[in-house]
Short mmCIF file of the C-alpha atoms (twelve columns), coordinates in Angstrom:
data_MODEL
# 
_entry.id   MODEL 
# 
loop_
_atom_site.group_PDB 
_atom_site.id 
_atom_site.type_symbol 
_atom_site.label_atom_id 
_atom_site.label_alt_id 
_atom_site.label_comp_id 
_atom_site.label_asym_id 
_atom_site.label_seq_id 
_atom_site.Cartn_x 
_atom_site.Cartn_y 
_atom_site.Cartn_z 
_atom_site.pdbx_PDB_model_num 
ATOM 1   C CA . UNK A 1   216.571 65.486 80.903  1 
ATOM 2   C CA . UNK A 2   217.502 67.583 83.891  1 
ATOM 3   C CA . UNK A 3   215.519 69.927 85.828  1 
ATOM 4   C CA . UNK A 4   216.487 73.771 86.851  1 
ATOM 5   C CA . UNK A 5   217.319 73.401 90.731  1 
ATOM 6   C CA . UNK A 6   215.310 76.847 90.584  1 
ATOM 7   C CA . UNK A 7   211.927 75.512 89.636  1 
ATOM 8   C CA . UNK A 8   209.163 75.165 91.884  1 
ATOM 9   C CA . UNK A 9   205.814 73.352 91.624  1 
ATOM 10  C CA . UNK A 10  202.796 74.562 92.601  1 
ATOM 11  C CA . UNK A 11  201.036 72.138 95.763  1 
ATOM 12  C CA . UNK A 12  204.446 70.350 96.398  1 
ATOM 13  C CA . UNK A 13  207.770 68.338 95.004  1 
ATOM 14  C CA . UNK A 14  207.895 68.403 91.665  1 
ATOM 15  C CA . UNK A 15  206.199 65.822 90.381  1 
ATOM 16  C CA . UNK A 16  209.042 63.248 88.876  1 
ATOM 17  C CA . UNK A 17  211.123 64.023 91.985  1 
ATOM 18  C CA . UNK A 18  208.548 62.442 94.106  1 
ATOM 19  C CA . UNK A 19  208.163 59.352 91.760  1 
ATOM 20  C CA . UNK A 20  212.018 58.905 91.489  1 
ATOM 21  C CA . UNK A 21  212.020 55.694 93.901  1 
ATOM 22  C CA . UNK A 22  209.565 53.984 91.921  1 
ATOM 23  C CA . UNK A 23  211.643 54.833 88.549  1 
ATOM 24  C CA . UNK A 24  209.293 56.917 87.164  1 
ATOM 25  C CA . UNK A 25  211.492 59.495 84.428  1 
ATOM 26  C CA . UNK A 26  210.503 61.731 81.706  1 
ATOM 27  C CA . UNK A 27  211.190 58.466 79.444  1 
ATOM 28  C CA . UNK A 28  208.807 56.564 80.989  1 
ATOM 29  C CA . UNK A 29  205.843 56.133 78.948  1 
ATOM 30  C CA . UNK A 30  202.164 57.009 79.192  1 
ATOM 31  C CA . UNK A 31  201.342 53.338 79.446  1 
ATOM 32  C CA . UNK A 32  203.845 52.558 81.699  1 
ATOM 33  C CA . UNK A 33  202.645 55.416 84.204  1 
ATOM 34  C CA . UNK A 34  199.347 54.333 84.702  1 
ATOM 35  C CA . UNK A 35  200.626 51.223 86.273  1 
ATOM 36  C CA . UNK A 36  202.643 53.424 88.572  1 
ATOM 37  C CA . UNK A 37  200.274 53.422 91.196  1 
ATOM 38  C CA . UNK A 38  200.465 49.584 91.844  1 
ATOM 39  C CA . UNK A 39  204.353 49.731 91.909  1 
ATOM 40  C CA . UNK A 40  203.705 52.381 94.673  1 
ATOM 41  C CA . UNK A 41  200.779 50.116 96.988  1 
ATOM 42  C CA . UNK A 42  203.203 47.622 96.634  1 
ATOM 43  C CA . UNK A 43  206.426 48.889 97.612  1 
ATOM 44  C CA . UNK A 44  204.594 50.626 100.330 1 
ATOM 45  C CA . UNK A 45  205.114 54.425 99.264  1 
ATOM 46  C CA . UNK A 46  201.629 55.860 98.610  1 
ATOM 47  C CA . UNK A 47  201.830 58.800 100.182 1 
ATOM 48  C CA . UNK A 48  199.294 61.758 99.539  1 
ATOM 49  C CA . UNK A 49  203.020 62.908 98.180  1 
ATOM 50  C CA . UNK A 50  203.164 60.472 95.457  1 
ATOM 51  C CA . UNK A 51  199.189 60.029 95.136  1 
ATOM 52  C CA . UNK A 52  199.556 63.725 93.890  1 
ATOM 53  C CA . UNK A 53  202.298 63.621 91.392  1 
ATOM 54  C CA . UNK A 54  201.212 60.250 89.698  1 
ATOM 55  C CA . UNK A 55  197.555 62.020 89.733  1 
ATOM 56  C CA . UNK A 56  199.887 65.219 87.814  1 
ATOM 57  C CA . UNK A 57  202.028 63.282 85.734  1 
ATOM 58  C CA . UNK A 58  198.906 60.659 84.244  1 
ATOM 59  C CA . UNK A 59  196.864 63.742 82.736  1 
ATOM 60  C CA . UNK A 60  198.486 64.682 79.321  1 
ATOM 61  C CA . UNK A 61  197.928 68.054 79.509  1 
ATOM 62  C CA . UNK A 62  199.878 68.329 83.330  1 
ATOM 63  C CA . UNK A 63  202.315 65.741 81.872  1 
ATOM 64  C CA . UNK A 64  203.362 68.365 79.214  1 
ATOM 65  C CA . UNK A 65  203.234 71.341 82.046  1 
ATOM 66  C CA . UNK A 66  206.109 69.216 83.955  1 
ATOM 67  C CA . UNK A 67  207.953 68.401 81.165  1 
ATOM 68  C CA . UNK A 68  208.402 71.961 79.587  1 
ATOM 69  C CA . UNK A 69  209.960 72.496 83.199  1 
ATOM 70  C CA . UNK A 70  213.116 69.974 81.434  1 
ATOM 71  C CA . UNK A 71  215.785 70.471 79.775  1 
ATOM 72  C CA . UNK A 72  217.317 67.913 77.381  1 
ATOM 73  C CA . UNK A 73  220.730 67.799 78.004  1 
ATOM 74  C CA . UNK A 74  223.231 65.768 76.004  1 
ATOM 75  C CA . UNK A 75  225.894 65.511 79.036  1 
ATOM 76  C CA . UNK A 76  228.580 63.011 76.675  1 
ATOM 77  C CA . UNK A 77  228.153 65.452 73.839  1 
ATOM 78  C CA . UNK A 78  227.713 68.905 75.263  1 
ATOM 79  C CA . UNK A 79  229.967 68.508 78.537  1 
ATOM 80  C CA . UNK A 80  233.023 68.891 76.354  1 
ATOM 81  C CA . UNK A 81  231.959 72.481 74.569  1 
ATOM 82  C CA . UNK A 82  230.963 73.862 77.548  1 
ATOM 83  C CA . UNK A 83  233.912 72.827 79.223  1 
ATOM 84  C CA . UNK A 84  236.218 74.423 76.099  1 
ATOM 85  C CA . UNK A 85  233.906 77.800 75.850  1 
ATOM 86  C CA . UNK A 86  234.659 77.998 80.258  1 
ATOM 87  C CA . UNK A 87  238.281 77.578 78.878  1 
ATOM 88  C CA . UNK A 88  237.982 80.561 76.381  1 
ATOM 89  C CA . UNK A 89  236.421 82.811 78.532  1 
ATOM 90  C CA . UNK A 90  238.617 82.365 81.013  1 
ATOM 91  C CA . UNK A 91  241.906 82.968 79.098  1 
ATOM 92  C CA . UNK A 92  240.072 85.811 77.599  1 
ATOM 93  C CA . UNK A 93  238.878 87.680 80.858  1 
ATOM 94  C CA . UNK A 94  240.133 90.723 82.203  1 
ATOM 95  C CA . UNK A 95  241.355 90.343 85.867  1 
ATOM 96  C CA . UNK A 96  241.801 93.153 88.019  1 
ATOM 97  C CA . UNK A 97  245.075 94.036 89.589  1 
ATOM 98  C CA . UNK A 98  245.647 92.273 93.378  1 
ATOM 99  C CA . UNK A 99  246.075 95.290 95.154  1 
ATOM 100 C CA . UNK A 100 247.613 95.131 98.816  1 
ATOM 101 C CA . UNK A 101 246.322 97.615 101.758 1 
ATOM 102 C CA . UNK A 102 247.128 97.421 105.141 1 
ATOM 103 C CA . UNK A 103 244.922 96.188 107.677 1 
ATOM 104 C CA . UNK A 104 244.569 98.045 111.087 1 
ATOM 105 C CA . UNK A 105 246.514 96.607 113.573 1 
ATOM 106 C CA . UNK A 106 243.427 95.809 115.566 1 
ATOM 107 C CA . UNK A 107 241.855 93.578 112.212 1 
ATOM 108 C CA . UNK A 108 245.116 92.242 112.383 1 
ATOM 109 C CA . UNK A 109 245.610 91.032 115.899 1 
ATOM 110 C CA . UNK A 110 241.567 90.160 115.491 1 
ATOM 111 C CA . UNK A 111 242.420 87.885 112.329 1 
ATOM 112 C CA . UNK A 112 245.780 85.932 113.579 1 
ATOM 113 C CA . UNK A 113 243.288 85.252 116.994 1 
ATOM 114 C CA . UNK A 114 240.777 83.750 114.878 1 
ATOM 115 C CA . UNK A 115 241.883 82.011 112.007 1 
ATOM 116 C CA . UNK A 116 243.931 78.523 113.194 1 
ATOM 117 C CA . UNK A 117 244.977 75.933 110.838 1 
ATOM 118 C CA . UNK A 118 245.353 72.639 111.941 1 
ATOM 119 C CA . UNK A 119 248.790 71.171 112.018 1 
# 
């Protein structure tokens, strides 16, 4: 499952990004999560941060919240389809003529001053 880079959280990270150290997914089970919070004393990363999504992600209901945040994405299986329909489009798209104008000779004195290539 992947999150939208676009999706905020209200009162901080997201609540699986701040549990990614301690493994802590959207495949990680309920039981599994309550114990989350001694993998975190232990490994030293209890942070109000982390207090704050395990308190999130432990309540069913907020648990649910984060999770219809996800997408489930097949990358092996929908990669390839996505890649081909890209393909389609892009054979099928209209581009627009290159059209040449030229520059003023002051843009063009500007330009060759500051664009250098390294040799």
């Amino acid at each position: 499952m992947i999150k939208d880079p676009s999706t905020g959280w209200d009162g901080g990270p997201f609540p699986y990004d701040a549990l990614v150290d301690v493994g802590v997914t959207p495949r990680t089970s309920h039981a599994d999560l309550q114990d989350v919070s001694f993998e975190l004393l232990a490994r030293r990363l209890m942070t109000p941060v982390t207090q704050q999504a395990w308190d999130e992600l432990r309540v069913v209901r907020r648990r649910m919240v984060a999770e219809l945040l996800l997408y489930d994405v097949d990358l092996e299986s929908d990669a390839p389809a996505a890649e081909a329909a890209l393909d389609r489009a892009l054979a099928t798209a209209e581009r627009p003529e290159a059209t040449a104008f030229p520059l003023p000779e002051e843009t063009a004195r500007l330009l060759d001053a500051l664009i250098t290539f390294d040799t």
